[in-house]
C-alpha positions in Angstrom: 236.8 195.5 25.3 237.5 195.0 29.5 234.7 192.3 30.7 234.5 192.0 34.4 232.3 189.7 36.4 230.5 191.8 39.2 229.0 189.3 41.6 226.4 190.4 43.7 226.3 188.1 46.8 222.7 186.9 48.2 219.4 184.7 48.5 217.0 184.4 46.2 213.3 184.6 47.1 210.7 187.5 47.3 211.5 186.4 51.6 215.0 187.7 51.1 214.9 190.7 48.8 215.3 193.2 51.5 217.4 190.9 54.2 220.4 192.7 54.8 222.3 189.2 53.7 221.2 190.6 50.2 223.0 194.0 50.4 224.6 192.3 46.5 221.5 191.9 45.2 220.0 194.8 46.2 223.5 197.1 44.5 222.6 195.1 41.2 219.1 195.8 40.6 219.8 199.2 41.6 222.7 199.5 38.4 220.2 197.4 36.2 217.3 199.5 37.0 219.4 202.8 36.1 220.7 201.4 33.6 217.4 200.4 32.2 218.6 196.7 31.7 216.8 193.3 33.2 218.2 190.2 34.1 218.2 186.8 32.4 217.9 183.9 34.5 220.6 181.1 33.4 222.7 178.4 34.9 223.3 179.2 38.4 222.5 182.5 38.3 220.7 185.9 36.9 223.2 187.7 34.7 223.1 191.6 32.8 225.1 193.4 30.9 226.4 196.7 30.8 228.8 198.6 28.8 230.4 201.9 30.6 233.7 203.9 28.9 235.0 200.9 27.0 234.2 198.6 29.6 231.8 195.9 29.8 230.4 194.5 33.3 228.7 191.1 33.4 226.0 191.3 36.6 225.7 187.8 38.2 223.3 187.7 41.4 223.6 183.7 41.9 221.3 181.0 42.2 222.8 179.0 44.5 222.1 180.8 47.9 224.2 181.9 49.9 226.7 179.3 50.8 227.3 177.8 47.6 227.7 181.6 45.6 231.5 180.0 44.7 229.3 177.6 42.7 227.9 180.1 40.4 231.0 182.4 40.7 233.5 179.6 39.4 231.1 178.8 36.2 230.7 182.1 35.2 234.8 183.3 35.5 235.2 180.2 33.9 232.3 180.9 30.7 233.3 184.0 30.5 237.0 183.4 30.2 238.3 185.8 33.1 241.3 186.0 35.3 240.5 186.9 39.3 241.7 190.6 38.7 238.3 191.2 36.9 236.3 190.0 39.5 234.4 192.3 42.1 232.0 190.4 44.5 229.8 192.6 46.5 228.8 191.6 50.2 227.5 192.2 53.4 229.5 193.0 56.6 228.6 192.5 60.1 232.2 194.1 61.1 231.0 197.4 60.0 228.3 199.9 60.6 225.5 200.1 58.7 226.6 202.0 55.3 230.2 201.9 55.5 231.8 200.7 52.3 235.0 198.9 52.0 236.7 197.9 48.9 239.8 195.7 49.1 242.2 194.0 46.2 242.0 190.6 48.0 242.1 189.5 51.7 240.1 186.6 53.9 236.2 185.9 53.7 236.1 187.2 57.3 233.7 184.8 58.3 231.1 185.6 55.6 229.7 181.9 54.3 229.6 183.4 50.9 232.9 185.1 50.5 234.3 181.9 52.1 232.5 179.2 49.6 233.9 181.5 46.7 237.7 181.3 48.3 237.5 177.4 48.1 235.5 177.2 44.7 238.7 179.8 43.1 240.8 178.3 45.2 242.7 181.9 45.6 241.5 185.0 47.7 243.2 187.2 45.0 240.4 188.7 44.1 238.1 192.2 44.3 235.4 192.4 47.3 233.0 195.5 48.3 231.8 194.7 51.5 228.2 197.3 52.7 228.5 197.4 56.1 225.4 196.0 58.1 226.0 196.9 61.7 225.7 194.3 64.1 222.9 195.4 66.4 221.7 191.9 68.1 221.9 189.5 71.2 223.8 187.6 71.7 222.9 184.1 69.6 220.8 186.8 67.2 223.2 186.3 64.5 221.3 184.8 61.9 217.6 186.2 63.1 219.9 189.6 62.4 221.3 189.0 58.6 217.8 187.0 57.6 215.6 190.2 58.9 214.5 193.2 56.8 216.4 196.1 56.8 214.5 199.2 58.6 212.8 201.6 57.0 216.0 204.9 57.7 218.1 201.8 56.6 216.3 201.9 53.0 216.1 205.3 53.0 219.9 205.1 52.6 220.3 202.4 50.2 219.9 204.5 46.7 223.3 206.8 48.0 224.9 203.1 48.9 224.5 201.6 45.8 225.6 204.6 44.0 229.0 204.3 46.2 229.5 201.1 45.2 228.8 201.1 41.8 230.6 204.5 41.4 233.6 202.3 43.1 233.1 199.5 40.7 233.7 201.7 37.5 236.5 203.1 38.7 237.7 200.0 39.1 237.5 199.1 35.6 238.9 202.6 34.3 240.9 203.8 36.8 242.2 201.0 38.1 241.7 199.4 42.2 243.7 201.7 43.6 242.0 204.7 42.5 238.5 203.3 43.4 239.7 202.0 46.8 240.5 205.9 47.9 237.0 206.6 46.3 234.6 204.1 48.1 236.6 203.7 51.3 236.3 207.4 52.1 234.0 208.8 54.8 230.9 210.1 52.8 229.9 213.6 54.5 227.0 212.5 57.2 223.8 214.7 56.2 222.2 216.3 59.4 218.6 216.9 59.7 219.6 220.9 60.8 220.4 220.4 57.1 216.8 219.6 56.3 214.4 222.3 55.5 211.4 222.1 57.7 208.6 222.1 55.4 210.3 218.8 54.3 210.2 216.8 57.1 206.8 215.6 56.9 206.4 212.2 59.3 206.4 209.2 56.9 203.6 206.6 57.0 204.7 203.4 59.5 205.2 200.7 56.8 205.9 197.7 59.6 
């Protein structure tokens, strides 16, 4: 059986679970709680398993924060025996608006601390990355104040269809092969109007800041 190691980048903390820094996180519970599956804190991480078509993923949301994810990354290639084609690390992306999905084969961290830390820890950038597009909507010097806060409450009204991108992208990864899933995540999901809405639906939603 295919194992691949699916890392899910973020900080962990009840502070940080809906930060957009933990846009990996957040894609991981989402397959674990479809899937009916919890994770199991060990060394430098939380890990699951799932089993799709043959294929068997190993969840990893690490331990280590942020900047050290290569840490947890490293150990668990390295436990679990894999070479970098069967690793997919999931991130955030200030470079692209909120929602947009891009899967690539390999490429630079592009200033992410996280994809960066796991470059030096593998010592190769030949490997899978999902980046969720965050949007960059702050001042200048907001930077961090920006990643760190919440996402909105429209912004987490879209997060079930963005984890179902990615994790849709993810398996077809594993049976299809990158290629395949790169023409699958990286393509322009249909934007859903509210003309498309019936009225009696759009009932105004409680303020929950």
């Amino acid at each position: 059986m295919d194992r691949f190691l699916v890392a899910g980048l973020g900080n962990i903390g009840a502070e940080y679970s809906n930060t957009r820094h933990n846009m990996g996180f957040m894609v991981l519970d989402a397959w674990a709680k479809a899937s009916n599956i919890v994770f199991q804190s060990g060394r430098y991480g939380s890990t699951a398993e799932i089993s799709y078509k043959g294929r068997k993923f190993t969840l990893l949301k690490p331990s280590t924060y942020m900047n050290l994810s290569g840490k947890a990354v490293r150990y668990w290639m390295n436990e679990l025996g894999l070479p970098l084609e069967n690793l997919i690390v999931i991130s955030d992306d200030l470079n692209l608006p909120f929602g947009t999905i891009r899967m690539r084969k390999n490429g630079s961290a592009g200033g992410h601390n996280g994809l960066t830390n796991i470059t030096e820890m593998l010592g190769s950038q030949e490997y899978a990355r999902i980046r969720v597009g965050i949007g960059n909507d702050f001042c200048r010097g907001g930077q961090i104040d920006f990643v760190l806060g919440e996402l909105g409450e429209d912004e987490m009204k879209q997060m079930p269809e963005i984890c179902d991108r990615v994790i849709t992208g993810i398996k077809t990864f594993a049976t299809a092969g990158p290629d395949r899933a790169m023409n699958t995540v990286n393509a322009r999901p249909k934007k859903i109007s509210t003309a498309d809405t019936p009225q009696d639906s759009k009932t105004p939603s409680p303020d929950k800041q």
